[in-house]
C-alpha atoms as a printed R data frame, in Angstrom:
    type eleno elety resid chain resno       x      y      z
1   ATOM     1    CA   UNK     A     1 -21.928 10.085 20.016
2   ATOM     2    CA   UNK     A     2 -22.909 13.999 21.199
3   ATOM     3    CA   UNK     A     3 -20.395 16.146 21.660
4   ATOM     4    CA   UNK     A     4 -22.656 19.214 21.895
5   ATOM     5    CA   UNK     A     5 -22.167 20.971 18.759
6   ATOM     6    CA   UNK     A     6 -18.295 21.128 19.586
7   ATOM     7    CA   UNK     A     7 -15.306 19.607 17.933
8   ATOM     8    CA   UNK     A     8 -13.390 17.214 19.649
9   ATOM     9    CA   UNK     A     9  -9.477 16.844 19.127
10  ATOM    10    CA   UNK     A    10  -8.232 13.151 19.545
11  ATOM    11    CA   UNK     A    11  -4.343 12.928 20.274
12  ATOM    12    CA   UNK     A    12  -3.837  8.799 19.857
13  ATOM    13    CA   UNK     A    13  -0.314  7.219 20.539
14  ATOM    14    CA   UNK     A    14   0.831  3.687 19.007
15  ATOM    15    CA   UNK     A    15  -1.482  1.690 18.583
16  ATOM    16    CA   UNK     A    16  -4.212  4.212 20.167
17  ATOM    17    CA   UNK     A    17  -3.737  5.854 16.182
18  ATOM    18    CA   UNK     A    18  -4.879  2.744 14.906
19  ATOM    19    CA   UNK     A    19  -8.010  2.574 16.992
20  ATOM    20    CA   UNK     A    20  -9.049  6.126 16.256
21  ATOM    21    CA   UNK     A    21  -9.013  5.316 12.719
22  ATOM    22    CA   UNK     A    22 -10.548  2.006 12.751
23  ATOM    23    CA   UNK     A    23 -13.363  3.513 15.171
24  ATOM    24    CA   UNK     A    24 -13.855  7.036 12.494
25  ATOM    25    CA   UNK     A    25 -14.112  4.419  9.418
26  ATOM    26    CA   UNK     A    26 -16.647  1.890 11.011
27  ATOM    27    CA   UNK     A    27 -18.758  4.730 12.286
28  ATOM    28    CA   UNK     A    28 -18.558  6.358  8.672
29  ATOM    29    CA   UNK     A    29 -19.190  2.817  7.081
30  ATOM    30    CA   UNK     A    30 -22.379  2.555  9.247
31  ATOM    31    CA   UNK     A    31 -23.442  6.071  8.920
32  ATOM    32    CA   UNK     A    32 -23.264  7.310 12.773
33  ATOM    33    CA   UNK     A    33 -23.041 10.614 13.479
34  ATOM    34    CA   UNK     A    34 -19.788 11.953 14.792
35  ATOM    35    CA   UNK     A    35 -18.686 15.788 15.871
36  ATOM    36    CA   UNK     A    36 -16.202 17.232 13.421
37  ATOM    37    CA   UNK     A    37 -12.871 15.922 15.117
38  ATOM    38    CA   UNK     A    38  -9.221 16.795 14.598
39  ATOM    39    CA   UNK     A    39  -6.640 13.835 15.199
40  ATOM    40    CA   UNK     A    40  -2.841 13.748 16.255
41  ATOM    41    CA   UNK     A    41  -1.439 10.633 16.022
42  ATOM    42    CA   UNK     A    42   1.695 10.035 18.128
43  ATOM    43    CA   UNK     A    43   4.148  7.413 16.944
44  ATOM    44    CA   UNK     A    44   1.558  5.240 15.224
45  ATOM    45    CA   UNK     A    45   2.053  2.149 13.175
46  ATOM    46    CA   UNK     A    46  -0.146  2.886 10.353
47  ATOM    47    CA   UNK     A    47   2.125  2.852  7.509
48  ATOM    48    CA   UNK     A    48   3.250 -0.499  8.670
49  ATOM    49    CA   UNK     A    49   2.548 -3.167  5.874
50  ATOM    50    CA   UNK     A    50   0.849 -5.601  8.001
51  ATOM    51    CA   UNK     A    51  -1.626 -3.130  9.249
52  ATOM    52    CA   UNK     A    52  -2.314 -1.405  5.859
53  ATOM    53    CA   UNK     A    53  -3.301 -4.864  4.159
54  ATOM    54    CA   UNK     A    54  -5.458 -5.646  7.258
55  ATOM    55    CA   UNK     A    55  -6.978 -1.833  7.383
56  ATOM    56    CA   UNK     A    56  -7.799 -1.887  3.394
57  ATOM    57    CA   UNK     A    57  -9.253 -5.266  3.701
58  ATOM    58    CA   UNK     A    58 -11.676 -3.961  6.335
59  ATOM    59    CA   UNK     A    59 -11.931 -0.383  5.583
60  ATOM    60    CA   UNK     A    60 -11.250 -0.305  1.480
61  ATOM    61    CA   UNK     A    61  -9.434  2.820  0.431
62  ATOM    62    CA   UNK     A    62  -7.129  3.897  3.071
63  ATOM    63    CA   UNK     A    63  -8.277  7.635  3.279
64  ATOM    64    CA   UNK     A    64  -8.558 10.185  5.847
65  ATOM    65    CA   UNK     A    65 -12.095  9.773  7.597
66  ATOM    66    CA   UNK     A    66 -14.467 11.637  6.800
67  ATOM    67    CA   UNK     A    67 -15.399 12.827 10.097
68  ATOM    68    CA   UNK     A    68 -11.575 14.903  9.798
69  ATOM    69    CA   UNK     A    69 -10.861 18.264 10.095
70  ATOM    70    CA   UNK     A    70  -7.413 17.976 10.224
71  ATOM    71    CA   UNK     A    71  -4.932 14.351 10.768
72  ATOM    72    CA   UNK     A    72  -1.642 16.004 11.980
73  ATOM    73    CA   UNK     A    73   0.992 12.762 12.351
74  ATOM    74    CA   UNK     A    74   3.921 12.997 14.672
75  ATOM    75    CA   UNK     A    75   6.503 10.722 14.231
76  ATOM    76    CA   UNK     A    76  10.189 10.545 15.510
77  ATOM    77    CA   UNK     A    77  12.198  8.778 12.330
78  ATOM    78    CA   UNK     A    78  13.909  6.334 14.858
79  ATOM    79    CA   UNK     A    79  10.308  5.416 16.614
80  ATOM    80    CA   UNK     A    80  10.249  1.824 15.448
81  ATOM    81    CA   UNK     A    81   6.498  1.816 14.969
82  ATOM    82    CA   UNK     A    82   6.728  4.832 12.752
83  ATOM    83    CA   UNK     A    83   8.817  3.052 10.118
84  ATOM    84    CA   UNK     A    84   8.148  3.329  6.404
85  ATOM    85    CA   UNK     A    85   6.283  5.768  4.179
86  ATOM    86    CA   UNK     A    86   4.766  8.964  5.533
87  ATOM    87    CA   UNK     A    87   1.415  8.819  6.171
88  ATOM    88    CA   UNK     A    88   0.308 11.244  3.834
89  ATOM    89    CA   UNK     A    89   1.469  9.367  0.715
90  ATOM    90    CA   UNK     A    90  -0.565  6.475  2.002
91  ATOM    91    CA   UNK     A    91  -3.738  7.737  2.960
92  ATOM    92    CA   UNK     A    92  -5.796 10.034  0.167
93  ATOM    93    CA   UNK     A    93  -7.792 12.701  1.503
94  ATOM    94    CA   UNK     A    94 -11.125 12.586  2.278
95  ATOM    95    CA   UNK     A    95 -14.206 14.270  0.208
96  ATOM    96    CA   UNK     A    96 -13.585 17.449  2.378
97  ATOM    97    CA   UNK     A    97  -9.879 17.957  1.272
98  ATOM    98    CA   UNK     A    98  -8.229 16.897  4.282
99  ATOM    99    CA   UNK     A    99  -4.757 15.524  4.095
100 ATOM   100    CA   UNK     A   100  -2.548 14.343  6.798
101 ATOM   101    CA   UNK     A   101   0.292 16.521  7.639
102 ATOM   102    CA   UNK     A   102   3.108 14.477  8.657
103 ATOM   103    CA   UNK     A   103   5.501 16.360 11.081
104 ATOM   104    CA   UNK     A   104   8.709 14.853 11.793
105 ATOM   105    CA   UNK     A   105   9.799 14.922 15.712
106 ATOM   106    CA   UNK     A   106  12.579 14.414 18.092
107 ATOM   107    CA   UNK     A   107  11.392 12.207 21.024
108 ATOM   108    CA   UNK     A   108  13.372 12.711 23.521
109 ATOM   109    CA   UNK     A   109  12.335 10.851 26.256
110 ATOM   110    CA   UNK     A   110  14.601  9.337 28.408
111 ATOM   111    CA   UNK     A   111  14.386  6.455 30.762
112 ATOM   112    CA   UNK     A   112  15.002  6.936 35.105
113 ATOM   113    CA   UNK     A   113  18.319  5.015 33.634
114 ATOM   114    CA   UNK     A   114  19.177  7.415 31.138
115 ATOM   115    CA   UNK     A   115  18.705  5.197 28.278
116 ATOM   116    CA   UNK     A   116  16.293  6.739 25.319
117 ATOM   117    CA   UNK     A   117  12.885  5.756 23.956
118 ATOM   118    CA   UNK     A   118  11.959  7.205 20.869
119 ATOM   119    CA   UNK     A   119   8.432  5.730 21.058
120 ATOM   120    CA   UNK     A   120   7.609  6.702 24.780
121 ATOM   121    CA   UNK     A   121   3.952  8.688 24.898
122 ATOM   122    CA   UNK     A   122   5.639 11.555 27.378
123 ATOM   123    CA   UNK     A   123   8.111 12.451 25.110
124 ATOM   124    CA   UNK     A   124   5.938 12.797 21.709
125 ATOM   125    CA   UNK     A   125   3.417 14.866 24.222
126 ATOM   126    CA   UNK     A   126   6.270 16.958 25.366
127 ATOM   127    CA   UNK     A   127   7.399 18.380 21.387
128 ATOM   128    CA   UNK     A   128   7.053 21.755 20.573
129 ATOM   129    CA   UNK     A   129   4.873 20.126 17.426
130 ATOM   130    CA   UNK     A   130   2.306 18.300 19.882
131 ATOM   131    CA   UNK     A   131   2.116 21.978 21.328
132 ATOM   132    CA   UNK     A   132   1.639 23.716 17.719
133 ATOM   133    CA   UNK     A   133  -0.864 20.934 16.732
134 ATOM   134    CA   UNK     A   134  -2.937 21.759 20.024
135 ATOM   135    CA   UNK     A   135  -2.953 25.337 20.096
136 ATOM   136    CA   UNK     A   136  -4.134 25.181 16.286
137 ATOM   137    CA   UNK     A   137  -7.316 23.169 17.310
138 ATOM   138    CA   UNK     A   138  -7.867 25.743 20.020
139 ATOM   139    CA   UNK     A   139  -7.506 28.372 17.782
140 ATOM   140    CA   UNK     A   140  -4.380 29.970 19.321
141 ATOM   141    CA   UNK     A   141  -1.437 28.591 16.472
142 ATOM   142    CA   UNK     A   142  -0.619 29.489 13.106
């Protein structure tokens, strides 16, 4: 993978989160290159149990990849995937430091019938925190 000497920010929802990672470790494991990326994960499921015994069975240490520059993890508390511990009491940092950030969020996406769904892609891209976590890779946030 080439990305031109830039870095490359990956915004993953559901189980999108769980492919970035799984992609990141295996290309760490077999020692491919990768540009330095930043990740926002959207409503992922990786504090689930099931997927942390089947991640740490493949992987070994759950940890931030190295490949990180940043893991900022957006989750609205009554997203059903997002359920259980915060992501950065799971997963150590890697050799570089990084941690993920976990950033609570309201998602407040509502249906054409008016009825909510706190795990809908549109409304975790529409928080002010999706915003904040962009601008930061670009530079432009605090």
């Amino acid at each position: 993978m080439e990305a031109a000497g830039s870095d490359v920010l990956i915004a993953a929802h559901s189980m999108g989160g769980l492919i970035a990672y799984d992609v990141l470790r295996a290309a760490e494991a077999e020692g491919t290159p990768l540009p330095r990326c930043a990740l926002v994960t959207l409503g992922a499921p990786l504090g689930l149990a099931e997927l942390k015994l089947k991640l740490a069975a493949e992987h070994g240490d759950l940890r931030v990849p190295a490949a990180l520059t940043a893991w900022t993890n957006l989750m609205d508390r009554q997203d059903i995937a997002t359920v259980g511990d915060d992501l950065g009491e799971i997963y150590a940092p890697n050799a570089s430091r990084v941690r993920v950030r976990d950033v609570p969020v309201i998602n407040a996406y509502r249906r054409p019938d008016g009825a909510e769904n706190r795990h809908k892609s549109y409304g975790y891209l529409r928080t002010p925190e999706f915003s904040t976590a962009a601008a930061r890779f670009l530079g432009a946030g605090p």
